[in-house]
C-alpha positions as a Markdown table, in Angstrom:
| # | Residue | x | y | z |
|---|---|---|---|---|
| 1 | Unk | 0.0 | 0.0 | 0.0 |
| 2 | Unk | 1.4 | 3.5 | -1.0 |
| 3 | Unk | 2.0 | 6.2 | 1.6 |
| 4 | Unk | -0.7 | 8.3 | 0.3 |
| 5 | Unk | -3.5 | 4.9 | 0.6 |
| 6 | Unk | -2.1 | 4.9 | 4.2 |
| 7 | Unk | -2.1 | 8.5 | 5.5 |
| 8 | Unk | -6.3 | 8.5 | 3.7 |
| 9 | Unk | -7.1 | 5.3 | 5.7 |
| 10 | Unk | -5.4 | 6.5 | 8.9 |
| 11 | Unk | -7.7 | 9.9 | 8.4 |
| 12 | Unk | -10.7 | 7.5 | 7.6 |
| 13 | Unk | -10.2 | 6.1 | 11.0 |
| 14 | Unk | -10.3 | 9.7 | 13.3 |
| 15 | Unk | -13.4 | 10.7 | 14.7 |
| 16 | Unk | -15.7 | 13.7 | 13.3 |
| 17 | Unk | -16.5 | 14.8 | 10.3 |
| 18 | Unk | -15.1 | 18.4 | 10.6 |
| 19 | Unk | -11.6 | 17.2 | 11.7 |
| 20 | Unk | -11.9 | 14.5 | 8.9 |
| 21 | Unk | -12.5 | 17.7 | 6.3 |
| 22 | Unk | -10.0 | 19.7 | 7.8 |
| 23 | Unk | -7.0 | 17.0 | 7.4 |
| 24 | Unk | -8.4 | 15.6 | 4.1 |
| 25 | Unk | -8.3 | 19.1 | 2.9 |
| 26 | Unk | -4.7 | 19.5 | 4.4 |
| 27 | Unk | -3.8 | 16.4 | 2.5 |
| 28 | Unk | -4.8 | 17.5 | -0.7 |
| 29 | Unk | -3.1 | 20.9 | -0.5 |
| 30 | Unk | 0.1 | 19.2 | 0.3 |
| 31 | Unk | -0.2 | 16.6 | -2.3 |
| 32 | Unk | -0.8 | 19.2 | -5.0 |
| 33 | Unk | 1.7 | 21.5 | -3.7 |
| 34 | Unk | 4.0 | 18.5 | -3.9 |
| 35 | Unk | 3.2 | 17.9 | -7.4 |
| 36 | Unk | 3.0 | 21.4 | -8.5 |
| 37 | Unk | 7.3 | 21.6 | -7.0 |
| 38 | Unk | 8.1 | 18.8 | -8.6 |
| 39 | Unk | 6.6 | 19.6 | -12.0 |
| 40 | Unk | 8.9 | 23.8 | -11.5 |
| 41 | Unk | 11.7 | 21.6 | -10.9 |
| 42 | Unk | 11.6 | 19.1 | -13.0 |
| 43 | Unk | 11.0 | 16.2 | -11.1 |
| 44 | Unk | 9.0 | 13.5 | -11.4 |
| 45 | Unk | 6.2 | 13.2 | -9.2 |
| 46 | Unk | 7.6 | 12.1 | -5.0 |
| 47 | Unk | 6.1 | 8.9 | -4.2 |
């Protein structure tokens, strides 16, 4: 299972739905920031 697969079921698991939104939301940001550096850079995407 990838990192990503692992850090969504581990937010999955926590309690309400607000704090669920909030992290998921988090996630997303970093995971597109992530890809959006890599692609200035010239890097392939970080797994």
């Amino acid at each position: 299972m990838t990192d990503d697969k692992i850090a969504l079921r581990a937010l999955l698991e926590k309690g309400s739905d607000a704090t669920f939104l909030r992290e998921m939301i988090g996630f997303a940001a970093e995971r597109l920031m992530q890809l959006e550096t890599s692609e200035l850079f010239g890097h392939g995407p970080s797994r």
